[in-house]
C-alpha positions as a printed Julia matrix, in Angstrom:
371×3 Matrix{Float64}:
  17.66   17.02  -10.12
  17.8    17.6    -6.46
  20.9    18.88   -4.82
  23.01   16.79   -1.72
  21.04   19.32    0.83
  17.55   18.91   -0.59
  18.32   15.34   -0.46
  19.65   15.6     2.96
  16.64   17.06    4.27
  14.48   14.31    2.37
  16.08   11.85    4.38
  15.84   13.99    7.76
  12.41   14.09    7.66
  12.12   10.86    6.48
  13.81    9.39    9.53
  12.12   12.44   11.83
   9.06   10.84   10.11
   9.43    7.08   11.24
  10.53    8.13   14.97
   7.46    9.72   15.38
   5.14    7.16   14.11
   6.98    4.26   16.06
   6.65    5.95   19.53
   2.81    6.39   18.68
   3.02    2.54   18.12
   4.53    2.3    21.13
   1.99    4.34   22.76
  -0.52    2.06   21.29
   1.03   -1.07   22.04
  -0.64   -3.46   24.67
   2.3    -6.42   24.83
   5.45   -4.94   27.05
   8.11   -6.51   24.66
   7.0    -5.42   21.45
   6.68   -1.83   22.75
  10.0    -2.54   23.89
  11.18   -2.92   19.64
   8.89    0.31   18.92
  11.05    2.04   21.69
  14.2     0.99   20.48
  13.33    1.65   16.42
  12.5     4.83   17.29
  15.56    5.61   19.57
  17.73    4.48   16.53
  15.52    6.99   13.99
  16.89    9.93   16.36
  20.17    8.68   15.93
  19.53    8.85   11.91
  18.08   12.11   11.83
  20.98   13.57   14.23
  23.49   12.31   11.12
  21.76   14.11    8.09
  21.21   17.03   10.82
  24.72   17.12   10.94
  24.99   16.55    7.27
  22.98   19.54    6.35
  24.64   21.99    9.12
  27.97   21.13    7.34
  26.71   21.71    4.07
  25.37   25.23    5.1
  21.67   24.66    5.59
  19.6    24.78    8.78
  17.47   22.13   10.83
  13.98   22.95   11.07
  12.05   21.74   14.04
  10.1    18.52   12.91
   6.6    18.54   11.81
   5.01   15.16   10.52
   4.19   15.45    6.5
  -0.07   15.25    5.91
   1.43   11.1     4.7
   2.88   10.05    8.48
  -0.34   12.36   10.08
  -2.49   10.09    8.19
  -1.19    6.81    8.8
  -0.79    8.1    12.48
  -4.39    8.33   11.9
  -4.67    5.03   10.91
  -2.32    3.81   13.24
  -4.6     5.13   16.3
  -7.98    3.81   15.07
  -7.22    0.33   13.69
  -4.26   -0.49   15.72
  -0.66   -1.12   15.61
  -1.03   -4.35   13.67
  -2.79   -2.81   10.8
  -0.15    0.26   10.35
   3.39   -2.58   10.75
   2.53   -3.82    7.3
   2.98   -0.1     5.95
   6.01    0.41    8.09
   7.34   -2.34    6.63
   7.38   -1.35    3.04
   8.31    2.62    4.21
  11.18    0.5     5.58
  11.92   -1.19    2.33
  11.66    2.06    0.13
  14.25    3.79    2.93
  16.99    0.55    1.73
  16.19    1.41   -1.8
  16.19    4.89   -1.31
  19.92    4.9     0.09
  21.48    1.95   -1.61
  20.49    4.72   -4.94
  22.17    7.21   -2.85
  25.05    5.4    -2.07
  25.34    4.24   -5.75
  24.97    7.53   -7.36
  27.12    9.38   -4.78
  30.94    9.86   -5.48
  32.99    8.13   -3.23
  34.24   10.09   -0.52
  31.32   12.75   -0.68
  28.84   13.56    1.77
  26.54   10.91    2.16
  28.14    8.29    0.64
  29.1     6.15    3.52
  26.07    7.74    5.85
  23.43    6.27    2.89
  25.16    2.71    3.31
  25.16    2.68    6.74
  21.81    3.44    7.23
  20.74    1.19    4.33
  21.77   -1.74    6.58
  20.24   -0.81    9.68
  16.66    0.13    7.77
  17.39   -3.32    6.43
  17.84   -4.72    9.86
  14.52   -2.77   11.01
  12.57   -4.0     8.16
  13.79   -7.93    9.4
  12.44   -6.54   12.73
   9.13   -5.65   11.85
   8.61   -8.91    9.74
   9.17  -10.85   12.93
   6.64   -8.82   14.66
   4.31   -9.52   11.32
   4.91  -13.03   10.77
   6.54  -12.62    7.56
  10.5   -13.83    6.32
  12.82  -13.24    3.76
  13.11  -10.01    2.04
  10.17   -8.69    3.47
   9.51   -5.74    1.95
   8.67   -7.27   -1.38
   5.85   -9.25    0.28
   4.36   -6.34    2.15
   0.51   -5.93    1.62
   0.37   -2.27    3.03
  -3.26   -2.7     4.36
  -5.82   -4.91    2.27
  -9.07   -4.13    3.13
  -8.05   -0.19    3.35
  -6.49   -1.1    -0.04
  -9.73   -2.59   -1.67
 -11.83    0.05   -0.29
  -9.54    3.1    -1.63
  -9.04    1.54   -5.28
 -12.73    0.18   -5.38
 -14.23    3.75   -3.85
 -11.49    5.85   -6.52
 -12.86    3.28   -9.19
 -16.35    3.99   -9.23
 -15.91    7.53   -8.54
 -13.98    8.2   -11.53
 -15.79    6.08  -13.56
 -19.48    7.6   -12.93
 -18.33   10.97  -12.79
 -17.14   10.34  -16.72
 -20.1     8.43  -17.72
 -22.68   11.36  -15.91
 -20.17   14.05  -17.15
 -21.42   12.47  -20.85
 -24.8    12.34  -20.52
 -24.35   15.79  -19.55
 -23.04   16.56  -22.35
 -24.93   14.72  -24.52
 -28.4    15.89  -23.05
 -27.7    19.37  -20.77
 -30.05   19.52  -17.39
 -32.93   19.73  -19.15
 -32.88   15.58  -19.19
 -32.78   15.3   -15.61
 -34.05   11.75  -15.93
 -31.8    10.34  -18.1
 -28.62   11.54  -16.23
 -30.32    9.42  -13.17
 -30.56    6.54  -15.22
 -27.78    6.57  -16.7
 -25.76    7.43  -13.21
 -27.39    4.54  -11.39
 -27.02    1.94  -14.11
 -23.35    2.93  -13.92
 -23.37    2.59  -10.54
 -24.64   -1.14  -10.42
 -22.51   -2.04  -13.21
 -19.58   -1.33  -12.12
 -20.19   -2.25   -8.5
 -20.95   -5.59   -9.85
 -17.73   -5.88  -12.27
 -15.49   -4.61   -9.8
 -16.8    -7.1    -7.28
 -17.21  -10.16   -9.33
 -13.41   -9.12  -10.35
 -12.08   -8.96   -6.74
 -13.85  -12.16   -5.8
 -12.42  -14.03   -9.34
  -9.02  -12.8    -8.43
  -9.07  -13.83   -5.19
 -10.8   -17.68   -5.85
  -7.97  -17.91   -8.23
  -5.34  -17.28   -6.51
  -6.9   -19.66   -3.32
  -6.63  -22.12   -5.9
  -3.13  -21.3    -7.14
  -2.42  -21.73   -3.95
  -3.81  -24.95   -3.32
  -2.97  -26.54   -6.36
   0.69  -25.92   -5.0
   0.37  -27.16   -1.48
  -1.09  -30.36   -2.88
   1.63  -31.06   -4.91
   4.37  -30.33   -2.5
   2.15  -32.76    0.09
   2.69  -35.36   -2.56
   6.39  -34.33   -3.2
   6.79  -35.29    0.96
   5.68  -38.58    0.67
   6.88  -39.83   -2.33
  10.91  -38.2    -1.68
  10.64  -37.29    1.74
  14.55  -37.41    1.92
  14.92  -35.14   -0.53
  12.27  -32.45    0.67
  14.74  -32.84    3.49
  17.72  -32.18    2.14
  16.2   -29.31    0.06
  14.83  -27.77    3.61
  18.08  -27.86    5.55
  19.62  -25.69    2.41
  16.9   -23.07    2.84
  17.65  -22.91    6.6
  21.88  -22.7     5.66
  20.6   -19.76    3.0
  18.86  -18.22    6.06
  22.39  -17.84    8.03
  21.84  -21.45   10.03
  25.16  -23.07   10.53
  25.08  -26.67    8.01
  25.1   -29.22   10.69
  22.5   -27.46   12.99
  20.36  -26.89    9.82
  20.65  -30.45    9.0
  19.79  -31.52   12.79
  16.74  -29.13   12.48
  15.63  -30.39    9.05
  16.22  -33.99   10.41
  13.48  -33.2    13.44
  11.04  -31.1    11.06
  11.09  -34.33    8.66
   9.72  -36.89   11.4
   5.99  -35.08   11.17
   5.0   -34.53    7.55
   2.6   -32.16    8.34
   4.9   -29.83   10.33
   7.39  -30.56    7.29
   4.32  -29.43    4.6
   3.71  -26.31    6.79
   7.53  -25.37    6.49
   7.83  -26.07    3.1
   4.71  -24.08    2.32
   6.34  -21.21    4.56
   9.7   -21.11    2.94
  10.22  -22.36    0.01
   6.72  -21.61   -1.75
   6.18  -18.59    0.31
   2.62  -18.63    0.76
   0.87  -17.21    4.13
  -0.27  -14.75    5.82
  -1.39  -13.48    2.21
  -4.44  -15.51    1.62
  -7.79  -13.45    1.15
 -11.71  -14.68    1.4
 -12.8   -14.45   -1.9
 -16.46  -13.25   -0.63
 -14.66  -10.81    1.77
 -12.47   -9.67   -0.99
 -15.48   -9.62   -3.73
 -18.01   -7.56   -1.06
 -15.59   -5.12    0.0
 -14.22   -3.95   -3.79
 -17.98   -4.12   -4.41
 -19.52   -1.67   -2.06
 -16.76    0.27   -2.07
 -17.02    0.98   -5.75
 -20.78    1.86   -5.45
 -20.3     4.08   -2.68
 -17.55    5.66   -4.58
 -19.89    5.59   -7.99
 -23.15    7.29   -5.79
 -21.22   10.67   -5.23
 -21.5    12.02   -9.01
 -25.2    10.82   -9.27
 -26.37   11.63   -5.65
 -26.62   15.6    -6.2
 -29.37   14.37   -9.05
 -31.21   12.73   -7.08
 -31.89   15.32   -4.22
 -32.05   18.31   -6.8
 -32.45   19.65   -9.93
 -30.8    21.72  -12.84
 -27.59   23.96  -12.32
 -27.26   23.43   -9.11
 -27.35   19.39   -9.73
 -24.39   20.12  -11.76
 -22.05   22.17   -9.61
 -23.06   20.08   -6.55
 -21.93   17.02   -8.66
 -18.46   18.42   -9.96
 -17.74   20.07   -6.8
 -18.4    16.73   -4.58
 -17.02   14.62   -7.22
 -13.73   16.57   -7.24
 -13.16   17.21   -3.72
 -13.61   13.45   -3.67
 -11.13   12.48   -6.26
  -8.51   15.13   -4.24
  -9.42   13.17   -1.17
  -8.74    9.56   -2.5
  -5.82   10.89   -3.84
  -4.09   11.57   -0.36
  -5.7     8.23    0.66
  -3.24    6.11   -1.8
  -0.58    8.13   -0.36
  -0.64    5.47    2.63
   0.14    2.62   -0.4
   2.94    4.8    -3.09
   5.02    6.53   -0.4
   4.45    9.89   -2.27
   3.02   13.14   -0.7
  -0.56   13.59    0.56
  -0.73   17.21   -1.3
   1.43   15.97   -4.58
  -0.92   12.7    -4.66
  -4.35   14.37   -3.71
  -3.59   17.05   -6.31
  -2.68   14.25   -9.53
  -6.22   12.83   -8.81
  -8.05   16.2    -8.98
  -6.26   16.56  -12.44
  -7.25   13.21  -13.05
 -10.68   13.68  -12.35
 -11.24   16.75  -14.14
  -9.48   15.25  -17.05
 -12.16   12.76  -17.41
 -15.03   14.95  -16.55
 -14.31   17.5   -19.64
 -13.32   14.47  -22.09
 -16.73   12.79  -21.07
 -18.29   15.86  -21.58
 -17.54   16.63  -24.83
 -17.42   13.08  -26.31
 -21.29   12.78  -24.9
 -21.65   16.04  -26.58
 -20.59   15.15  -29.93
 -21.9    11.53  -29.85
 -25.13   13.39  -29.19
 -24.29   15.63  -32.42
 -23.83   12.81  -34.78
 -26.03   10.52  -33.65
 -28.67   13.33  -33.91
């Protein structure tokens, strides 16, 4: 269990953490008014990290002079080479984990103690920040929960870490089941897996996405029909969402009243609100491609040492790509869980080399019984 001062510091370098990567947005940031927010958000970090500064000072610890974690460097990373648009969807949920983070704090701290009524605080203004950034995204309500931290680097990292692991078991098999000496086979074998699961993880992403464009669809058709068969009560039901969203009844009711006149603008705000549905939609071919080619790029690195070389050296040239790879995609679905690069790059190596010995030996004894 961590102490108050460890947790302090968690939440000083968390803050620390989010200054720095909003005045790189800012930096980055072509329209004047929304560097103007970036500015501002990160002004307000400093004034978070200056209270659990204080915080740990008074519970005997020391500040340390802020250096980003290898999680903020990379998304800084990210952040400078795809733009500020793609990183605001991962701010956003970092925003959303800081509410959770100290609503739990304020919760499980005794009232009265430090941090109790610094953890609320903050809570509501990382709340407020998070509403921020959804304007500046497009998105409404509780934001957070909607956040899609970065599809297409999303699909890439889960495809690529699927047909890494994948291969490296099935190659890590026929190893075992037929040592070097079958150089062949462990090419056949490594490619077929390759294709396969390319294809299954492709067909997959393009299934899941059709579906859900038709989830979709299926719902927008039947609210259409819902507007012109009880318009007045699509009405009604739309000035409650706006009084829900802090609109005072009579002006929600005007508003509702003017959005009713065009049923199309009334379908779009229905969609919007009450089903919640854009901004999320994905091309099924995009979606099916990009898992796709991802996973066979991710599925080559096992088998590619085989196909440039031969025997022992095959071998170690596999494992040692294959596990420097799995370290690697590790840190990259830090930018998705929130956790450390290190901690996260580290649980794939295990993972990896988990599945490389158990594929090894069950090739090996398949090989014994069969034979």
């Amino acid at each position: 269990m961590k102490s108050p001062l460890d947790t302090f510091r968690h939440h000083w370098q968390d803050e620390a953490d989010a200054s720095y990567l909003y005045r790189i947005l800012a930096t980055l940031e072509p329209d004047a008014k929304r560097r103007d927010v970036f500015v501002r958000l990160a002004d307000v970090e400093d004034r978070h990290t200056v209270i659990w500064a204080e915080l740990i000072r008074a519970n005997g610890g020391t500040v340390p002079r802020h250096s980003p974690t290898g999680r903020t460097r990379l998304l800084a990373f990210l952040g400078r080479r795809f733009g500020p648009n793609f990183l605001l969807p991962m701010l956003l949920a970092e925003e959303g984990r800081e509410v959770k983070g100290y609503l739990d704090m304020h919760r499980e701290t005794p009232k009265g103690a430090a941090g109790s009524q610094e953890s609320l605080l903050l809570a509501r203004e990382s709340k407020e920040h998070a509403h921020e950034i959804a304007g500046l995204t497009g998105r409404e309500g509780e934001p957070w929960h909607q956040a899609e931290s970065g599809g297409f680097l999303r699909n890439v990292v889960y495809g690529f870490n699927d047909g890494l692991t994948a291969n490296f078991g099935l190659v890590a098999g026929v190893l075992g089941a037929t040592a070097t000496e079958q150089h062949h086979l462990i090419i056949v074998a490594g490619v077929a897996g390759l294709i396969a699961d390319a294809l299954s993880m492709g067909s997959s992403g393009y299934l899941a996405a059709k579906s859900e464009q038709e989830v979709y669809a299926n719902e927008i058709a039947m609210e259409r029909e819902e507007i012109a068969l009880m318009p007045e009560i699509e009405r009604d039901e739309l000035a409650l969402i706006y009084e829900a969203q802090g609109m005072d009844p009579a002006m929600a009711r005007a508003r509702a009243d003017d959005v009713a006149r065009d049923p199309e603008r009334m379908l779009a705000e229905k969609v919007q609100k009450e089903l919640k549905i854009g901004g999320h939609e994905q091309s099924p071919f995009r979606e099916g491609w990009v898992t796709g080619l991802a996973t066979a790029i991710g599925a080559l690195i096992p088998v590619a040492p085989f196909l440039m070389t031969e025997g022992t050296a095959a071998v170690v040239w596999s494992f040692g790509l294959s596990m420097a790879s799995h370290f690697l995609v590790g840190a990259a679905r830090s930018v998705f869980t929130g956790r450390g690069v290190l901690r996260s790059g580290i649980d794939m190596f295990a993972v990896g080399l988990g599945v490389a010995i158990v594929g090894y030996y069950v090739g090996e004894w398949v090989a014994k019984t069969v034979g």
